[in-house]
C-alpha positions in Angstrom: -32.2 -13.0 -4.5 -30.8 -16.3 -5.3 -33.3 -19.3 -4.8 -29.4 -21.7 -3.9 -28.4 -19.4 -1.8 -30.8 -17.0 -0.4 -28.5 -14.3 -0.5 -28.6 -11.5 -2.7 -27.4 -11.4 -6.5 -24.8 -9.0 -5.7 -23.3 -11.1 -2.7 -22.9 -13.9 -5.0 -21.0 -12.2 -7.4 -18.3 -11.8 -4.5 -18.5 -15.3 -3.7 -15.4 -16.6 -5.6 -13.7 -13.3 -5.0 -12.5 -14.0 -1.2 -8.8 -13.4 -1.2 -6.4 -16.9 -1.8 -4.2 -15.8 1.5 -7.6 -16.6 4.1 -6.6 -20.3 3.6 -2.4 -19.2 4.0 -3.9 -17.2 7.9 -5.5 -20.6 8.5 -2.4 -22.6 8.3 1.0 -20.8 8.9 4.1 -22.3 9.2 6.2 -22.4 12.2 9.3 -23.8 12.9 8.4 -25.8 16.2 4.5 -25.3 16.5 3.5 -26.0 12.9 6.6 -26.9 11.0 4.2 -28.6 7.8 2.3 -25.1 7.1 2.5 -22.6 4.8 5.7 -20.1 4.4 3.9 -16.7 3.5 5.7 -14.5 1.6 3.0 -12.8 -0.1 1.0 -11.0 2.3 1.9 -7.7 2.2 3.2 -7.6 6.2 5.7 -6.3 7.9 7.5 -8.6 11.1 10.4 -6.9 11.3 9.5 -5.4 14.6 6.8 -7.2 15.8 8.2 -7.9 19.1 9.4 -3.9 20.1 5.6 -3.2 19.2 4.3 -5.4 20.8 6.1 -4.4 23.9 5.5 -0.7 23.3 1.6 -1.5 23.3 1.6 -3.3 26.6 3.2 -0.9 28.4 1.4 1.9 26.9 -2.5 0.8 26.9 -3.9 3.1 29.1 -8.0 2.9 29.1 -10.3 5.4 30.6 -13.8 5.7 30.8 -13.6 8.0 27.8 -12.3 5.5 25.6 -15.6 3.5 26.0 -17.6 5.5 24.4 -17.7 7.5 21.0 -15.0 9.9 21.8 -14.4 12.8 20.2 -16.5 11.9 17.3 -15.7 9.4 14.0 -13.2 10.6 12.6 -10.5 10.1 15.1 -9.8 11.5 18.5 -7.8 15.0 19.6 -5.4 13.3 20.5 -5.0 11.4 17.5 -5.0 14.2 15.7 -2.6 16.2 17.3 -0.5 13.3 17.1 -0.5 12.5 13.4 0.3 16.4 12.4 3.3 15.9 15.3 4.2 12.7 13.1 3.7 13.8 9.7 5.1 17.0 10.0 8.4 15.7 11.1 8.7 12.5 8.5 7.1 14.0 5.6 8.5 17.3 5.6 4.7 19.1 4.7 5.7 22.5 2.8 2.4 23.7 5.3 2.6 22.4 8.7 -0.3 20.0 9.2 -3.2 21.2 11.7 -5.8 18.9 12.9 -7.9 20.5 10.3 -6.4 19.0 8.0 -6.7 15.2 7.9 -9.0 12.9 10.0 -8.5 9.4 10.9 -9.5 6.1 9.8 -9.3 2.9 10.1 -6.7 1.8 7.9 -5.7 3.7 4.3 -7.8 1.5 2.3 -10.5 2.9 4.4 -9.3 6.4 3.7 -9.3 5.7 -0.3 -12.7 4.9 -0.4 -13.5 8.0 1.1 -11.5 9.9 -1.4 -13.7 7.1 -4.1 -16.9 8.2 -2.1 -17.0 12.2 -1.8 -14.8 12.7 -5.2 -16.0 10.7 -7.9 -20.2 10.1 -9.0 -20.7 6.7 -9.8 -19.4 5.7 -13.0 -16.3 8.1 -12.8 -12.7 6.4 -13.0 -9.4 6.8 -12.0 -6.4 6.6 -13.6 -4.0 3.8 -12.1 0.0 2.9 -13.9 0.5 -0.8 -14.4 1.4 -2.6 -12.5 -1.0 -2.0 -9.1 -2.4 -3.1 -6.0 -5.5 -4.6 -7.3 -7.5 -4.3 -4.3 -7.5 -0.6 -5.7 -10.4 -1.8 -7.6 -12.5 -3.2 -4.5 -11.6 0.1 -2.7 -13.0 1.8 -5.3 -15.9 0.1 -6.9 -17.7 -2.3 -4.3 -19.8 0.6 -2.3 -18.5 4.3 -4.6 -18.9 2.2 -7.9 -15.9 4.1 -9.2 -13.8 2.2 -11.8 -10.3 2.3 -12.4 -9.0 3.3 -15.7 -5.5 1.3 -16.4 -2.2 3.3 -17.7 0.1 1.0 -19.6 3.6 2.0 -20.2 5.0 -0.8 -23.1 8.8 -0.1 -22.6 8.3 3.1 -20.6 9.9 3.3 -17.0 6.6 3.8 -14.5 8.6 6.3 -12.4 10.1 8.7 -15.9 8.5 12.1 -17.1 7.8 9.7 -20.0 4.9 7.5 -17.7 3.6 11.0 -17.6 2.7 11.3 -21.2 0.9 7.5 -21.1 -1.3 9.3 -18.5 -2.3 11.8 -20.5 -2.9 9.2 -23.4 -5.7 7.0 -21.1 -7.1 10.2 -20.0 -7.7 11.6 -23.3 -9.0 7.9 -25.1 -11.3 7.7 -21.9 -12.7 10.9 -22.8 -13.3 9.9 -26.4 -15.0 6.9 -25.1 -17.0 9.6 -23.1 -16.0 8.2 -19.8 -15.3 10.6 -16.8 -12.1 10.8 -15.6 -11.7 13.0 -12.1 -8.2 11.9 -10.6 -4.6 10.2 -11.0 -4.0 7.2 -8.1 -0.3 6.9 -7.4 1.1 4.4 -4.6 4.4 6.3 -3.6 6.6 4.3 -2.3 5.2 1.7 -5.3 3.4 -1.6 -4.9 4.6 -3.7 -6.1 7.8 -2.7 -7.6 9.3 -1.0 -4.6 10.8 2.2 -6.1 9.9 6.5 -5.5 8.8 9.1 -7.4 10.8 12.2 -7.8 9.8 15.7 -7.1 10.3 16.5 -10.6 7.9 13.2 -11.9 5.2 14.6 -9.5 5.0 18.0 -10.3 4.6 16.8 -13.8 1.8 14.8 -12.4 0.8 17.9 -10.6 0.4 20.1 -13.7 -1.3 17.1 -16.0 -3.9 17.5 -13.1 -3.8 21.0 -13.2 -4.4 21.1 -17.1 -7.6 18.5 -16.8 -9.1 19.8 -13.6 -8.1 15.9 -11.8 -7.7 15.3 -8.2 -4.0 13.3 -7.6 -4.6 11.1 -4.7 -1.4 9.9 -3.2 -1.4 6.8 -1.1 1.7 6.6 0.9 1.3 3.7 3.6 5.1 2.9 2.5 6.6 6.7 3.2 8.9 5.5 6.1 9.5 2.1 4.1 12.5 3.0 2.3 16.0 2.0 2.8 19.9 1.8 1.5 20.7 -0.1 -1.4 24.0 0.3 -2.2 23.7 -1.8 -5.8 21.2 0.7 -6.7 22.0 3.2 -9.4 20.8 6.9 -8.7 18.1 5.3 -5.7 15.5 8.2 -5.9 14.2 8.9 -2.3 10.6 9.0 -1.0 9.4 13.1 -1.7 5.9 13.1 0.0 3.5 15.1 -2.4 2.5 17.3 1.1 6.5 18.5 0.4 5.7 19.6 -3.0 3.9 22.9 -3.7 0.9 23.0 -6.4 1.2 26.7 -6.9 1.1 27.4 -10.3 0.9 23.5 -11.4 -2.6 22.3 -10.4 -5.7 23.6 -7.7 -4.3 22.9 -4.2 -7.9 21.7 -3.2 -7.4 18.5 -5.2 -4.1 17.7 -3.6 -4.8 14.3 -1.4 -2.5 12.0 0.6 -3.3 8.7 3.1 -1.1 7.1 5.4 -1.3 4.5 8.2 0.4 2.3 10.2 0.3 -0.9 8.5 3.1 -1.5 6.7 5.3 1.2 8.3 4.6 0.2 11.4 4.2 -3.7 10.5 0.7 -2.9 12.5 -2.3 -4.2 10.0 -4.2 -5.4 12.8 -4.0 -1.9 14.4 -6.5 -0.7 11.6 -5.6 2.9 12.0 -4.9 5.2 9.2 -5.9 8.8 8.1 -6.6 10.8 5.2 -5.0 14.5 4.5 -6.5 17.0 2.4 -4.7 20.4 3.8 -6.9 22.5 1.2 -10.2 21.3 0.8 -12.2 21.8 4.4 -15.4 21.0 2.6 -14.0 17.7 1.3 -13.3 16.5 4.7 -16.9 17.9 5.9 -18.8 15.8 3.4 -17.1 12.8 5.0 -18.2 13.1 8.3 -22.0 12.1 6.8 -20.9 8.7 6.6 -18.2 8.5 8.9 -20.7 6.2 11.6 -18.6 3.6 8.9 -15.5 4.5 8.7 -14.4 5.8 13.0 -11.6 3.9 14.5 -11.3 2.5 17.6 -10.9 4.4 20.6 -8.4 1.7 21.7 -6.2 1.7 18.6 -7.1 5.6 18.5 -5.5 5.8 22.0 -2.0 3.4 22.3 -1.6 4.7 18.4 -1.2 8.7 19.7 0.9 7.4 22.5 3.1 5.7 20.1 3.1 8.9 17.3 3.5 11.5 20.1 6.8 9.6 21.7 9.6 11.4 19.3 12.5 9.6 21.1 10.7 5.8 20.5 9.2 6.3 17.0 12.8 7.9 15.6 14.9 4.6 17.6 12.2 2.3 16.1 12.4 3.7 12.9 15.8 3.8 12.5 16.3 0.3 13.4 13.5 -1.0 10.5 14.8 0.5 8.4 18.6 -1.0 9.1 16.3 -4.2 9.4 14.8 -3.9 6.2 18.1 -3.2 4.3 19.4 -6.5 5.7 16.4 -8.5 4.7 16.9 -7.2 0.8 20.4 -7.6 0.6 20.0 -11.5 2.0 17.0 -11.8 -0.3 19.1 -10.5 -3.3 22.1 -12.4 -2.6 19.7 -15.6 -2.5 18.6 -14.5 -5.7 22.2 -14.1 -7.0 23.6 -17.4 -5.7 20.3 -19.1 -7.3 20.5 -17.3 -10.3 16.7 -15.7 -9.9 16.9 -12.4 -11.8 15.2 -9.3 -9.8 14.9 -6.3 -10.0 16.7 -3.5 -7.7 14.4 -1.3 -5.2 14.6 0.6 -2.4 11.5 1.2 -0.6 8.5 -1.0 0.7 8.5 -4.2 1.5 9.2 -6.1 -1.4 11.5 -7.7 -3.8 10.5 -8.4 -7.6 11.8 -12.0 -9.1 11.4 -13.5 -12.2 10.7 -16.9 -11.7 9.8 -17.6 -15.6 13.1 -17.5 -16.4 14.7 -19.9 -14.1 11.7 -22.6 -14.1 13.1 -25.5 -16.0 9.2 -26.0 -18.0 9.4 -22.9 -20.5 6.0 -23.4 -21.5 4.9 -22.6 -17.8 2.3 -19.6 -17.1 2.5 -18.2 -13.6 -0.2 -20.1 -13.0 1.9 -22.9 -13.3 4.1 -21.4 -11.4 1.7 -20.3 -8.5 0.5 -24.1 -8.6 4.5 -25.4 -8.0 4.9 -23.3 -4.9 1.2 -24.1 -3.5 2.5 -27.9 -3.7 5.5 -26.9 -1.7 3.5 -24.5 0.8 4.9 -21.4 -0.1 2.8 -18.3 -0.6 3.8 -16.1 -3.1 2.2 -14.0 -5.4 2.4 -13.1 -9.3 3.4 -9.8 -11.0 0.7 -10.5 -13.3 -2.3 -10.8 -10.2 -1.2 -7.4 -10.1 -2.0 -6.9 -14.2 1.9 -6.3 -15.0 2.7 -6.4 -18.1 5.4 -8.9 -18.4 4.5 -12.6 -17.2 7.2 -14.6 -15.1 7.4 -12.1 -12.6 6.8 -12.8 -8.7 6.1 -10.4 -5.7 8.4 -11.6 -2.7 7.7 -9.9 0.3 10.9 -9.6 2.1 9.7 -7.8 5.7 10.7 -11.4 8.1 13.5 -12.4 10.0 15.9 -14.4 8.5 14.5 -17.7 9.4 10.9 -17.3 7.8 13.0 -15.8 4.3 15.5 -19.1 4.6 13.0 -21.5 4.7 10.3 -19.9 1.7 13.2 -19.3 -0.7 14.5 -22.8 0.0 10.8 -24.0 -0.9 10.7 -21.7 -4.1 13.8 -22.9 -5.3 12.6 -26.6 -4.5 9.2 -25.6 -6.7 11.2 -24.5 -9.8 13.9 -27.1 -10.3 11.7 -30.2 -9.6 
């Protein structure tokens, strides 16, 4: 224990670790209520359809007694269940339809990781992550499992080729000779943070690299419904789910894992629901009911979350228009871009938009922190490629999931950063 701070000498070394966007929630801007605060365009949200949520909830919150107590248990109600499989089967096109054996629910997918981190991996294991990531994969993964992540560079290599493959197979193998265990492959599909799909032919290459080293491929896919037309994109591969891809012959169908939620999807992070699939491996999900008094949902979310996933008619209207919506926000994102002359790089899933602001700042000898430090003076949030340990500085992470209005104003600010 810390005589300063009489907490313990593992909570301080978190202490300089809370996230820089709890100061951006504190002070948002607004155009009428708070017109001086901070434009955030580097949360990963999604406001697209805030409002037809937020009607569908009210008119569907329907409590009972029930939903006061535990339930059905932790890990997610019947109903819930039932609903999910409904979902998933339809969207993600399973090659085996999903039964409520299958998957339980949590709340939220970075929940649902860490019980992949908990009940796969021993402490000390790693997994195998492609630069560049979502770096809260290493929170996820090491605060309570103490599992580290292993990171895959790819030099010139395109993350999404047959050729990333190989630089897999490269970490794995120079882990092993530093005698480091090794037990799965992480991929975020649709990518964060460059916003692009893997084809069916990539993963079954990943598929049979796990097959070969006995790994488990964990498959986080909170942007599956994410994805949207891009008409200046050449060859746009779409989302392939890995549940739509068969592991017969290629790897041990037991170590085949997906997650999914509703916060980005859905533009529902304060829903906190999620769940974890893992059609193969009963004794998997079993282990994770130990611990599961951590990890259950709430019976509120749990309930106006089936009613949302069991209405076909609602979620395929609702879906269909974020999608049109999200198409609009990237093209007026990447015509901003074009009539600023901020190169980018072309995507077509999730919800952002890659810029390089290193090339366009007038200062050439500026790091991204220098960068970062220009759009904190003009109150934009952004973040950097390289928080996300890409391999290239200069490169920013818009987030492009607002109206109009909220994109306007913190591109008008970035552009007011850079040529000052």
């Amino acid at each position: 224990m810390s005589s300063e701070t009489c907490i313990s000498s593992r909570a301080v070394s978190y202490l300089p670790q809370a996230p820089k966007f709890f100061g951006v929630l504190d002070d948002l801007w607004h155009p009428e209520a708070n017109p001086g605060g901070i434009v955030n365009l580097g949360l990963a949200e999604n406001s697209l359809m805030q409002d037809e949520l937020r009607q569908f909830i009210d008119s569907n919150l329907h409590t009972t007694p029930h939903a006061l107590t535990y339930g059905d248990g932790f890990t997610g109600s019947k109903r819930i269940k039932r609903a999910l499989c409904q979902f998933l089967n339809q969207h993600f096109k399973p090659l085996i339809s999903l039964e409520p054996a299958h998957l339980f629910a949590t709340p939220g997918v970075g929940n649902a990781l860490e019980c992949c981190a908990w009940s796969l991996f021993d402490p000390g294991d790693g997994v195998l992550v492609g630069r560049p990531y979502w770096t809260a994969f290493n929170y996820i993964f090491k605060i309570r499992a103490q599992v580290h992540v292993c990171e895959v560079s790819f030099g010139s290599v395109d993350p999404f080729s047959l050729e990333a493959v190989l630089e897999y197979e490269k970490e794995y193998l120079r882990a092993k000779e530093r005698s480091e265990t090794v037990k799965a492959i992480l991929l975020c599909s649709p990518h964060n943070p460059l916003g692009r799909c893997y084809s069916e032919e990539v993963l079954k290459a990943y598929m049979r690299l796990c097959g070969r080293f006995g790994l488990h491929l964990i498959s986080d896919e909170i942007y599956g419904l994410s994805v949207f037309e891009n008409p200046n994109m050449q060859d746009p591969v779409p989302f392939t789910s890995i549940l739509s891809v068969s592991a017969e012959g290629l790897m041990d169908p037991r170590q085949v894992h997906m997650q999914w939620g509703l916060s980005k999807d859905f533009g529902a992070t304060g829903l906190r629901i999620g769940c974890l699939v893992s059609q193969s491996n009963p004794a998997f999900l079993k282990s994770l009911e130990s611990f599961s008094l951590f990890n259950f949902p709430s019976s509120l979310a749990d309930g106006v979350t089936s009613s949302l996933l069991l209405d076909e008619i609602y979620t395929q209207h609702y879906i269909s228009t974020y999608r049109s919506r999200l198409a609009r926000s990237y093209a007026h994102a990447t015509q901003f871009c074009r009539d600023h002359g901020i190169p980018y790089q072309e995507s077509n899933a999730s919800l952002f938009l890659m810029v390089n602001l290193g090339a366009v700042v007038k200062d050439t000898s500026f790091t991204d922190d220098d960068i970062l430090a220009r759009l904190w003076n003009e109150k934009v949030y952004v973040t950097a490629a390289s928080g996300y340990r890409a391999e290239q500085s200069g490169w920013f992470r818009v987030v492009i999931a607002h109206p109009q209005l909220v994109l306007d104003e913190g591109l008008s600010r970035v552009v007011r950063a850079l040529r000052e």
